[in-house]
Structures are given as structure tokens and as C-alpha cells.
C-alpha positions in Angstrom: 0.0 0.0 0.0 2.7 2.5 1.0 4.7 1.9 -2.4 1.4 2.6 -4.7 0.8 5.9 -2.6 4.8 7.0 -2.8 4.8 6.1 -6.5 1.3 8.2 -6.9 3.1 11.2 -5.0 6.6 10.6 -7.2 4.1 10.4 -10.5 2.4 13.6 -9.5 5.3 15.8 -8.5 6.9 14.9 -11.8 3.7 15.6 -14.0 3.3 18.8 -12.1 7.4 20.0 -12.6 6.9 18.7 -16.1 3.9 20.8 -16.3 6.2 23.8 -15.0 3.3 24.3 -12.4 6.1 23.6 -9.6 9.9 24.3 -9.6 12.2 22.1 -7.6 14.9 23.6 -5.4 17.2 21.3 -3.4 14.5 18.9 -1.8 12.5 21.4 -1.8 9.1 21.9 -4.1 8.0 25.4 -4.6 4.6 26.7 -6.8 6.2 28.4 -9.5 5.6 32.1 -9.6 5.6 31.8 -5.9 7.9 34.8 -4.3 7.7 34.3 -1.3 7.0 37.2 0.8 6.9 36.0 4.7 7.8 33.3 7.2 5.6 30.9 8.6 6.2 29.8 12.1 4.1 27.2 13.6 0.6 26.6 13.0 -2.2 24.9 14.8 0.0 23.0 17.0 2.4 21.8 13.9 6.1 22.9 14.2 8.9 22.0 11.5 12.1 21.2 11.8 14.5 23.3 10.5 16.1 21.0 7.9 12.3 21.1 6.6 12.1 25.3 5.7 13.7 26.5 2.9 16.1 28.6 3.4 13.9 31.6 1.7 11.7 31.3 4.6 14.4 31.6 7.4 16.0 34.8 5.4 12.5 36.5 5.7 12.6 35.5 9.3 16.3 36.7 9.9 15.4 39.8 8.1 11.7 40.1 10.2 14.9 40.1 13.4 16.9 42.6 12.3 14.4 44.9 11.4 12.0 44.4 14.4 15.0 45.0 16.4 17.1 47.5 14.1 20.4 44.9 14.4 20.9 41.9 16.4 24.1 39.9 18.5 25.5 37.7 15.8 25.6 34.9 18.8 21.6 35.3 19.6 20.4 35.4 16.1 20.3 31.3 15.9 18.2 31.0 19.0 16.1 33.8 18.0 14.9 33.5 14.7 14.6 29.2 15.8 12.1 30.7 18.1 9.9 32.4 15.2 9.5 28.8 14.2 8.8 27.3 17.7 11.6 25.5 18.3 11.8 25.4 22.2 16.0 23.9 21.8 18.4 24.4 19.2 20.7 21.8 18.4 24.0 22.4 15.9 22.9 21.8 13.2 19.9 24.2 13.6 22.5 27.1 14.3 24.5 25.7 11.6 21.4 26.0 9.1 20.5 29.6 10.5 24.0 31.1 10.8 24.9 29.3 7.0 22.0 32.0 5.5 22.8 34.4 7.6 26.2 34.0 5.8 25.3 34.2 2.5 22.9 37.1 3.5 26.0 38.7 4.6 28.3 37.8 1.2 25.1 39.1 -0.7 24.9 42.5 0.9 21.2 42.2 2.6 23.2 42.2 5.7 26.1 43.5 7.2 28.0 43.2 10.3 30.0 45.0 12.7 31.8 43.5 15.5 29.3 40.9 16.7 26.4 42.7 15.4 24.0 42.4 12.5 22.3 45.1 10.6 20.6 45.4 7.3 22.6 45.6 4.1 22.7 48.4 1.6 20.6 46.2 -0.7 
């Protein structure tokens, strides 16, 4: 029963990329057209991992940080953009996933540090 269900899923998510109604990015599956504009954190009791958000979502949510709070401590920013999504404890690879965008955000220019802290780029 399980293989007929994953090969329906498999069968659908290829029609539909096929169909160029949905984009693939890493292992992630996104509506194509879709920009996204905001985070989600958790929902009706439902809380992701955060191996399972794409790493669009935790920029908006690193950016929704630094601009609620005008910069923030480059050593707090893991724990508090893990707690936009609910996570209660942060492991390493959590930080690790958080400070990697937070990375490229700063490489990019949509953030920039000083010292320890983080403030919006010029971009």
C-alpha cells in the first residue's frame, strides 16, 4: 500500500514539474511564480524542523529580526529566529542551518556586520 501511494506522489510531482506548475529547489518543491514574501512559524499546533524550511523562509525570518530590532548579536540570532518557528531547543545543526543564511545574507549584501552585530545591508 505504502509503495502505490509514494509512487502516486513521485508520478504527480513529476507531472506537475513537467507541467512547470512547480519548480524544484534542493529537496525542496516550490509553486512556481511563488515569491515568497513572509515566514511561517508554527501553525495549529504543527512545528517543523529546520532542515524542513527553505532557506527563503528563514531569510524573511532573519530579516523580520533585524528589522523588528534594528540589528541583532550575531551569537543570539540562531536561538532567536529558531524561536519564530517554535523550536523550544536548538541543536547544531539548527544554528549551523541559520548562521549558514545568515552567511550568505551577509556575502550578498542584505546584511552586514560590525563587531558581533547584525544590521541590514545596503541592498
Amino acid at each position: 500500500m505504502v509503495t502505490r501511494i509514494e509512487a502516486t506522489v513521485v508520478r504527480s510531482i513529476t507531472e506537475a514539474t513537467r507541467h512547470h506548475r512547480v519548480g524544484k529547489d534542493g529537496p525542496f518543491l516550490i509553486a512556481e511564480g511563488d515569491n515568497a514574501q513572509d515566514f511561517r512559524g508554527p501553525g495549529d499546533g504543527v512545528k517543523r524542523a529546520l532542515g524542513h524550511i527553505h532557506f527563503r523562509e528563514i531569510e524573511l525570518a532573519i530579516l523580520h529580526v533585524i528589522e523588528d530590532q534594528f540589528s541583532c548579536h550575531r551569537t543570539s540570532l540562531a536561538r532567536t529566529v529558531a524561536s519564530l518557528f517554535g523550536a523550544e531547543r536548538l541543536g547544531n545543526s539548527d544554528s549551523e542551518i541559520i548562521n549558514g543564511v545568515a552567511d550568505s545574507m551577509i556575502e550578498s549584501g542584505k546584511l552586514r556586520l560590525s563587531g558581533y552585530s547584525m544590521y541590514l545591508g545596503e541592498q
